[in-house]
N, C-alpha and C positions, 0 to 999 in steps of 0.2 A: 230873558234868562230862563226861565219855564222850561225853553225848547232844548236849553243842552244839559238840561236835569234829569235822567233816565231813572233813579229811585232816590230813596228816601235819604238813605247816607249821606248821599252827596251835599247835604245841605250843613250837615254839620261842619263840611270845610268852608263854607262861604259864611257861615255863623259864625264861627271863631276868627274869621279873617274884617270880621265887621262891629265886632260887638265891643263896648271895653272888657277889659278880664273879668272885673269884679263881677259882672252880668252876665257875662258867658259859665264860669265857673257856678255860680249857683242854676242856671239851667240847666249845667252837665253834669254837676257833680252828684253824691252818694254817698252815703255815712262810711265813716272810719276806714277801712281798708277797700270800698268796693269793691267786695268780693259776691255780693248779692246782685249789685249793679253789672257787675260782668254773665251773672251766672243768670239774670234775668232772662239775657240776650241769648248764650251758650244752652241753656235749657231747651229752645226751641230747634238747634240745633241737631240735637238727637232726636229729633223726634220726624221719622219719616214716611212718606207717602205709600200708600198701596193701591196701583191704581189699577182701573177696573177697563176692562176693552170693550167694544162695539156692543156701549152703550149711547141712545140718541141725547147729545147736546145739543142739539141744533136751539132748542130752546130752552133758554137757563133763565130762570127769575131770582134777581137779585134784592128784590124785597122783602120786607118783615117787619115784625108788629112789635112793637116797645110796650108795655104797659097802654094799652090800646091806639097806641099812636102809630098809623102807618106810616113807614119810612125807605128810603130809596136804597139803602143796603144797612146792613148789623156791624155799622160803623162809624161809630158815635166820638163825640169829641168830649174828651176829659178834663177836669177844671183842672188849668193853671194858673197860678198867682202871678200878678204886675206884670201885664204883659205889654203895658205902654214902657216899658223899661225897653224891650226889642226892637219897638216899630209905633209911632207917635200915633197910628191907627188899631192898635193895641186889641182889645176886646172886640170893637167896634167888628174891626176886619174877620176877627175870628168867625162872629156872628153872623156877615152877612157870608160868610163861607158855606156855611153850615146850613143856612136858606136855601141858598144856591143849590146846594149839595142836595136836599132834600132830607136832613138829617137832624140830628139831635146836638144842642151844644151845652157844654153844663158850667157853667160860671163860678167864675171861684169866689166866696166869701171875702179873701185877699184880693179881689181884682182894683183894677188901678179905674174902672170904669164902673159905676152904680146900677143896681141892677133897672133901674128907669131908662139909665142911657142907654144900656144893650137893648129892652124894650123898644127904643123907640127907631133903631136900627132897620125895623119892619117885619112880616110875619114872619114866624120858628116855634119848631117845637124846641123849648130851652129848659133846662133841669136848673137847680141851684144848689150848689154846693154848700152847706153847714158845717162851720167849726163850732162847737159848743162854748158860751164867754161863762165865769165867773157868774158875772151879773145876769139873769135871767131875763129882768126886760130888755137890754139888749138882745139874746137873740130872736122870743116873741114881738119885738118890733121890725127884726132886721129879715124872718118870716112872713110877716104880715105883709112888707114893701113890697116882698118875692110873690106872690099872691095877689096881689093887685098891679104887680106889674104883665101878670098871665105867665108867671112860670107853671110848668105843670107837675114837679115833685121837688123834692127834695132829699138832696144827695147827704147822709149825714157820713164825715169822716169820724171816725171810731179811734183809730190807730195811733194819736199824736196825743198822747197824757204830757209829752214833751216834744219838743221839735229833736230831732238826731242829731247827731255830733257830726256836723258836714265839717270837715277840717278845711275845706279850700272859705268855707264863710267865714273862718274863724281866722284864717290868716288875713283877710280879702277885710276882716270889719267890718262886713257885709250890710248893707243898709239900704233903705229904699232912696231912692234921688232924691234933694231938698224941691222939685218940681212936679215931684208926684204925691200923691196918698192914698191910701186903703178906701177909696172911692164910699163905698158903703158904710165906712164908719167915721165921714168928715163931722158930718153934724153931733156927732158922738161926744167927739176930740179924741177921738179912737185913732184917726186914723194916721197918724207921724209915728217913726220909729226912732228911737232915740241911738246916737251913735254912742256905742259902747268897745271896751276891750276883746270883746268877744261877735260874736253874732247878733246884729241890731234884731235879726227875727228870733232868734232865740232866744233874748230877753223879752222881747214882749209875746213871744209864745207863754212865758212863764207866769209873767205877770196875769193874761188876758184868760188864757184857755183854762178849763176845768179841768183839775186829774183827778175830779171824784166821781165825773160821766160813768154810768152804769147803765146795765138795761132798764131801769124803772125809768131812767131820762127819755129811752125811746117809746116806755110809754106818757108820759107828761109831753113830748112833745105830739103826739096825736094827740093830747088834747087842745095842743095851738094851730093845727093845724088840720084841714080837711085833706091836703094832698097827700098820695102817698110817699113813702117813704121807702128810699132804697139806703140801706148799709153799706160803706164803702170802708174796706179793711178786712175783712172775713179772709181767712186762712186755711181755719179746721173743722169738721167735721159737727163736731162740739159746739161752736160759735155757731155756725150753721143752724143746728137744731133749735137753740138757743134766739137766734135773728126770728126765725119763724114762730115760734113761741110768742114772741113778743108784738107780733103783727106786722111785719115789713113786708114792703109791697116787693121785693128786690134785692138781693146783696149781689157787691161787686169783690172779686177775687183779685185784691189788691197788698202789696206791699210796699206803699207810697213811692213807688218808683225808686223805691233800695236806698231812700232818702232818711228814714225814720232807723232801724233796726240793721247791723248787718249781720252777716250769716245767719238770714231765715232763707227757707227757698224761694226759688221763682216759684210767680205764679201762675205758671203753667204747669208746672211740676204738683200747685195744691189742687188746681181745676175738679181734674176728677173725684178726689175724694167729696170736696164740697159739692159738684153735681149729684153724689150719689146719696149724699145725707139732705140735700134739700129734695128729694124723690120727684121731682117734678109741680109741686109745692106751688116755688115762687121760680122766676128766673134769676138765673144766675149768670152772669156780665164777669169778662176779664179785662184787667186791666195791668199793662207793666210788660218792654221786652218788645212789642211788635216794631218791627222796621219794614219788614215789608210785605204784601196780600197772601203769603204762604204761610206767612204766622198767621193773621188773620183765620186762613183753611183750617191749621192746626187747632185752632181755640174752639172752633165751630164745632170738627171733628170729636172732639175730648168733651164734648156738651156744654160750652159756652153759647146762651141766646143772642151774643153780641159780646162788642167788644170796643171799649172808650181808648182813645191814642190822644195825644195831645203835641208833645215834643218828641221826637228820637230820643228815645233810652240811651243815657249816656251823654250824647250829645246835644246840641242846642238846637231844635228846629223853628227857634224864636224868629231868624231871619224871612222866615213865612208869612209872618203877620201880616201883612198885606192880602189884601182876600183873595184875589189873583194867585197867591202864591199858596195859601193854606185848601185854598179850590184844588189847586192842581197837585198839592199834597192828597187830600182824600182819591183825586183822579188814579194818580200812583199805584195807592191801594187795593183802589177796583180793580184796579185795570190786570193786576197781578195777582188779587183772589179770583179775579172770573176764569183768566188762566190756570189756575188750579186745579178749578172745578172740571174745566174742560178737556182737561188732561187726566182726570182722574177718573174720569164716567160721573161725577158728583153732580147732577140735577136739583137737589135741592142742600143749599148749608154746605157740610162737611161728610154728607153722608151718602152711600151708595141705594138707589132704588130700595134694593133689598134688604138694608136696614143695617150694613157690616159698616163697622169706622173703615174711614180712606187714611186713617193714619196711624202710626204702631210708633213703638219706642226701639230705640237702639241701646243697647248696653254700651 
C-alpha cells in the first residue's frame, strides 16, 4: 500500500474508509466550528517560498540536535492519545518507527500502551508527554515510571484546564473501547472511562485534570524531576517570557491541534512572535497544521528548531499505525522537505547561506 501513497493526505481517505466513526471523528475532528482546525492548515498556505539560484546543494545535511540529542532530521513525532484504537500495534508501532527513523517520539500520558511497554520496544530517543492529575502522587509516580523507563524529558501540556467542546465526541458519546485503557493509569484505577451523555473524555478530563496548574507547578515539578522540561501550548509572547522565567528547557507552539479553543490562530501564524521573545534562550518547536515537508521548510524558515507531527491535521493519519506505514509517513516528509531545500538554495534548515528567510508571507 506504501507504494501508491505519494503524500500525506491520501491517508486520510483510507482512514475514514477503515476506521469506525466514533474513532475516526475524534482523530479528525476540532472544537465547535473548526474554524482554527481549517485555518491551521490554510495558514500555511500563504506563506511562500523565495528561492535563491546557483547556490551548491549538492550537499545538504538533514540533521540536528534536540536538547542534546542527535537526530536524523527536526521531525519529531507528537504525543497522541489511544492509539491502539487505530491499529492493535498502536504505540508499539509508532515507537519502532521513530527508531527506525532516527528520531524523536513523545508518548502520550493518554496512551493505550505504558510507558515500560513502549520502553521495551527497543533503543529511542523518547520524550513523555504530561497532563497534570488533581492528585499529585499521581503524577510524581506516573514521572518517576517515565524516568526509569529512560525517557529523556518531559513534555508538559499547559493548554487543557478543560478538554474542548469537540461536537462530533459529543454526538459520537465518545469513549475509549471496553478492551482498551489508559495504559499508564491501570494500576491507578485511573484508567476506564466511563460512558456518559456527553464526551467519556470530557468527563474524566474534568474529574482528573487540574484547572489550578500555574507556573509555580512548573516549578514543583523540577523538583520531581531531573529531566528537562519542554512547555507544550505557548501561543504568545508573554507566555514565552514567562516559560523561560520559570526554567523550561523548551516550549512547543502549540494549539492542541485546534482541539482545545477555537478561533485562536494557527500556529504558524504565532511562530514568529514566540521565536522572537524566546531570543534564542530556549528552543522553540512547532506543532499543529503540517501535511506536508514544505510546511515542515516553512516552520524551520519562520525559526522553528523543529517541528512534532503525529496525525494529518484534520484528518485521521491513525491508519499508519503500523510501523511500515508511520516509517514511510516520516519518508513522506523528508522526502518533500529535502525537495525544498534543494529548490530554494537552502543548505542548512529553512535558511539561505547568507542568512535571508527562503520564505515570506502573502497578504
Amino acid at each position: 500500500m506504501s507504494m501508491e501513497i505519494t503524500n500525506v493526505c491520501e491517508y486520510e481517505v483510507i482512514a475514514k474508509q477503515k476506521l469506525p466513526k466514533m474513532i475516526y471523528d475524534y482523530y479528525a475532528s476540532g472544537a465547535e466550528d473548526q474554524w482554527t482546525l481549517e485555518e491551521n492548515r490554510n495558514a500555511f498556505s500563504r506563506i511562500l517560498f523565495r528561492p535563491r539560484i546557483l547556490i551548491d546543494v549538492s550537499n545538504i545535511d538533514m540533521t540536528t540536535t534536540v536538547l542534546g540529542f542527535n537526530i536524523s532530521m527536526p521531525i519529531m513525532i507528537a504525543p497522541t492519545a489511544m492509539q491502539k484504537m487505530a491499529h492493535p500495534e498502536g504505540e508499539y508501532a509508532t515507537a519502532r518507527a521513530a527508531s527506525a527513523a532516527n528520531t524523536i517520539m513523545t508518548l502520550s500520558s493518554w496512551a493505550t500502551s505504558s510507558v515500560e511497554e513502549v520502553a521495551s520496544t527497543g533503543p529511542g530517543v523518547r520524550f513523555f508527554q504530561l497532563y497534570v492529575y488533581k492528585d499529585r502522587d499521581v503524577v510524581r509516580q506516573l514521572v518517576k515510571r517515565a524516568e526509569r523507563a529512560g525517557f529523556k524529558a518531559i513534555v508538559l501540556t499547559v493548554d487543557t484546564p478543560r478538554l474542548g467542546r469537540r461536537e462530533a465526541d459529543i454526538k459520537n458519546r465518545f469513549t475509549l473501547p471496553p478492551f482498551l485503557t489508559l495504559k499508564n493509569f491501570e494500576d491507578l484505577d485511573l484508567g476506564k472511562m466511563e460512558r456518559t451523555n456527553d464526551s467519556g473524555l470530557a468527563s474524566y478530563v474534568a474529574s482528573q485534570v487540574d484547572r489550578s496548574l500555574s507556573w509555580k507547578d512548573v516549578k514543583w515539578l523540577q523538583t520531581v524531576t531531573s529531566l528537562p522540561i519542554i512547555v507544550k501550548g505557548v501561543m504568545t509572547a508573554e507566555d514565552t517570557r514567562l516559560a523561560i522565567q520559570a526554567g523550561v528547557a523548551g516550549i512547543v507552539v502549540s494549539n492542541h491541534g485546534a482541539r482545545q479553543l477555537d478561533y485562536v490562530p494557527a500556529t504558524i501564524n504565532c511562530l514568529e512572535e514566540v521565536v522572537k521573545a524566546a531570543q534564542d534562550q530556549v528552543p522553540v518547536f512547532l506543532d499543529g497544521g503540517i501535511r506536508r515537508g514544505t510546511d515542515v521548510f516553512k516552520a524551520l524558515a519562520l525559526g522553528a528548531s523543529g517541528v512534532f507531527v503525529s496525525k494529518f491535521e484534520r484528518k485521521s493519519l491513525s491508519i499508519a499505525l503500523h510501523a511500515e506505514y508511520v516509517l514511510f509517513y516520516l519518508l513522506l516528509l523528508t522526502t518533500d522537505w529535502k525537495a525544498s531545500r534543494l529548490c530554494t538554495g537552502s543548505r542548512r534548515g529553512g535558511w539561505c547561506e547568507e542568512g535571508a528567510s527562503n520564505a515570506s508571507r502573502r497578504a
